[in-house]
N, C-alpha and C positions, 0 to 999 in steps of 0.2 A: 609775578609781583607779590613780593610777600605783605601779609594782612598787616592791617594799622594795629598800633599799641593799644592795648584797652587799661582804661583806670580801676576797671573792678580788677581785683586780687585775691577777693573772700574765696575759703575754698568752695561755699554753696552760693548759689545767685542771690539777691533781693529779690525778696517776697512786698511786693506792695500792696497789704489789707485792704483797698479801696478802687473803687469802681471811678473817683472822680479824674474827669479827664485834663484837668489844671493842674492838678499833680502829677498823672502820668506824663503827661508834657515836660514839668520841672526836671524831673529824674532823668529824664529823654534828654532833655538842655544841656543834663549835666554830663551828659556821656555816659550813664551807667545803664547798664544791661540788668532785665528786670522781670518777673513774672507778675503778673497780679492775679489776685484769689482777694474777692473781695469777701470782707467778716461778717460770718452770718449771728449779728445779735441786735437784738431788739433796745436800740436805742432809746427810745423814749421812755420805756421801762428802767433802763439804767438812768437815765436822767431823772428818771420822778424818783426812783431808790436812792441814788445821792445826795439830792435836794433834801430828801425826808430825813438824812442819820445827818443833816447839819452841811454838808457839803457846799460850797457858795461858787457861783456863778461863778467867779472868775477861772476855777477849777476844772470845769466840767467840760471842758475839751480833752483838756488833757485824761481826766478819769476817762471818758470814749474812746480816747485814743489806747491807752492801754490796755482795755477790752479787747477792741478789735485787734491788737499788736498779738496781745496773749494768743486769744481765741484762734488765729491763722496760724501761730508759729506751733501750735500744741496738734497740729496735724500736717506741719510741714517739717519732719525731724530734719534738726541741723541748719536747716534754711536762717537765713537773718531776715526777720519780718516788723515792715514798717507801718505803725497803724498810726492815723492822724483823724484829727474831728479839728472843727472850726466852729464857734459862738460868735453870735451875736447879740451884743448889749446896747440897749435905748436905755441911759439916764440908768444903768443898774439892773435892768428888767430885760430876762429873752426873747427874743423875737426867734420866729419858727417859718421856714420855708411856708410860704403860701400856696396852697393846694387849688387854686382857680386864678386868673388875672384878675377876676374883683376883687379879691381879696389881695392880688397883688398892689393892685392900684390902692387900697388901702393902707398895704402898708408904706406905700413911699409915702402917700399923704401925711405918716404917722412921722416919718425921716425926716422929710421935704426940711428945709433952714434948719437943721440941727445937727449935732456931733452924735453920732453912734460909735462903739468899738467893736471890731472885728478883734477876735484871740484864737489863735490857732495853735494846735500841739500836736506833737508827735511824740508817740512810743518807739524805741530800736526792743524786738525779743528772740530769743530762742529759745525750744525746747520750753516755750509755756511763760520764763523767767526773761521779763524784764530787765536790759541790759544795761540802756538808755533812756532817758526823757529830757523833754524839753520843752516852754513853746512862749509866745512874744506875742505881741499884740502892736495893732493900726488903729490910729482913731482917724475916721471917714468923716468930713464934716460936707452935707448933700445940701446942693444951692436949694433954697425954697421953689415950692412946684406946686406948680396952680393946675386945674383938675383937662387943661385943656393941653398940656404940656404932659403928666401923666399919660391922658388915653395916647399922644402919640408915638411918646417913647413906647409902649405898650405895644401898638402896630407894630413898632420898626423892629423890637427886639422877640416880640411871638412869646410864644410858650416856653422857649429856653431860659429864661426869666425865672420859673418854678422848680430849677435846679440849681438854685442859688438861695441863700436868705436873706439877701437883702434886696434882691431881686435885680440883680444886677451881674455885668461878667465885665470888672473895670478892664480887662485887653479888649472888652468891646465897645457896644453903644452904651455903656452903664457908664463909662469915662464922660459921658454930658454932662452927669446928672450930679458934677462934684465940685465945689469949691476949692477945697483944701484936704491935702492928706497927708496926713505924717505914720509914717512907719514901713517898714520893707516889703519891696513888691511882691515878692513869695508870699510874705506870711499871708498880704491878703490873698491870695489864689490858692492859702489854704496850706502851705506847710513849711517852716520854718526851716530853709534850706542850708543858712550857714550854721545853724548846732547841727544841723543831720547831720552833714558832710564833715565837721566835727569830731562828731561820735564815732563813723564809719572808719574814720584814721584812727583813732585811741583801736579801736577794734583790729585793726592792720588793714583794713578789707579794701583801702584805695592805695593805688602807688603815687599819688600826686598829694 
């Protein structure tokens, strides 16, 4: 039986600069064949350095995103490497993955009856240089949550909650906790799959 067609074409695999598994999943969806090496830099540090030279929230995905895009592809010669970050904004202001479920529970109380934006971006690099970018954003509007409704989404969804910032994984039980959503299902899981796949053809690297 001869093997199925594959869509990747690049002469070097995808590199995916990230450990998140909502996006290895995406790429997986999508048929392409991939390595990950997730980017060793210190976020937070870029994020307070961009904010400080003027840089504005709306931005700073995508500036993380090509950190990490750079930073992977400048020790993967040749390789095409994809590096992506996700923000979120309450009213203009960043919210930050929560480090305990009380401070989780906090922050949904912060959500609860209101519109938050998710913005997600992605870098395409090689060789250090920046090929591609891109990135789109979701506005999440989360039904109001009273403190008895909190603790038990809480229960149901555990600790996996603290690998999210908004503390939530909308393909799971975080889909309760939402009115209204406008914007495309990738972006909120984190990476803006129809410019990727986009860029990936201007590059030659799919056959479809």
């Amino acid at each position: 039986m001869s093997a199925p067609p594959s869509l990747w074409i690049g002469r070097e695999r995808l590199v995916l600069a990230s450990k998140s598994g909502s996006r290895r999943r995406l790429l997986e969806s999508a048929g392409l064949a991939f390595d990950v090496e997730a980017a060793d830099v210190d976020e937070r540090a870029l994020e307070t350095d961009f904010l400080a030279q003027g840089g504005g929230v709306e931005t700073l995905a995508l500036a993380l995103a090509r950190a990490k895009a750079i930073e992977v592809s400048a020790r993967r010669p040749g390789a095409p490497c994809v590096g992506a970050d996700q923000t979120l904004t309450l009213e203009g202001r960043l919210v930050h993955k929560s480090e305990t479920l009380e401070s989780a529970a906090r922050t949904l109380g912060a959500l609860g009856g209101r519109s938050h934006r998710l913005t997600s971006a992605f870098a395409l690099a090689r060789d250090g240089r920046v090929l591609h970018e891109g990135q789109d954003h979701a506005d999440m509007t989360m039904r109001a949550l009273d403190s008895r409704q909190i603790a038990l989404y809480l229960a149901c969804a555990g600790a996996s909650v603290l690998a999210s910032v908004g503390v939530y994984q909308i393909e799971g039980l975080g889909v309760h906790l939402f009115e209204a959503i406008e914007g495309d299902h990738a972006t909120i899981l984190g990476l803006p799959m129809l410019q990727l796949l986009a860029c990936l053809r201007r590059e030659g690297m799919l056959a479809l």
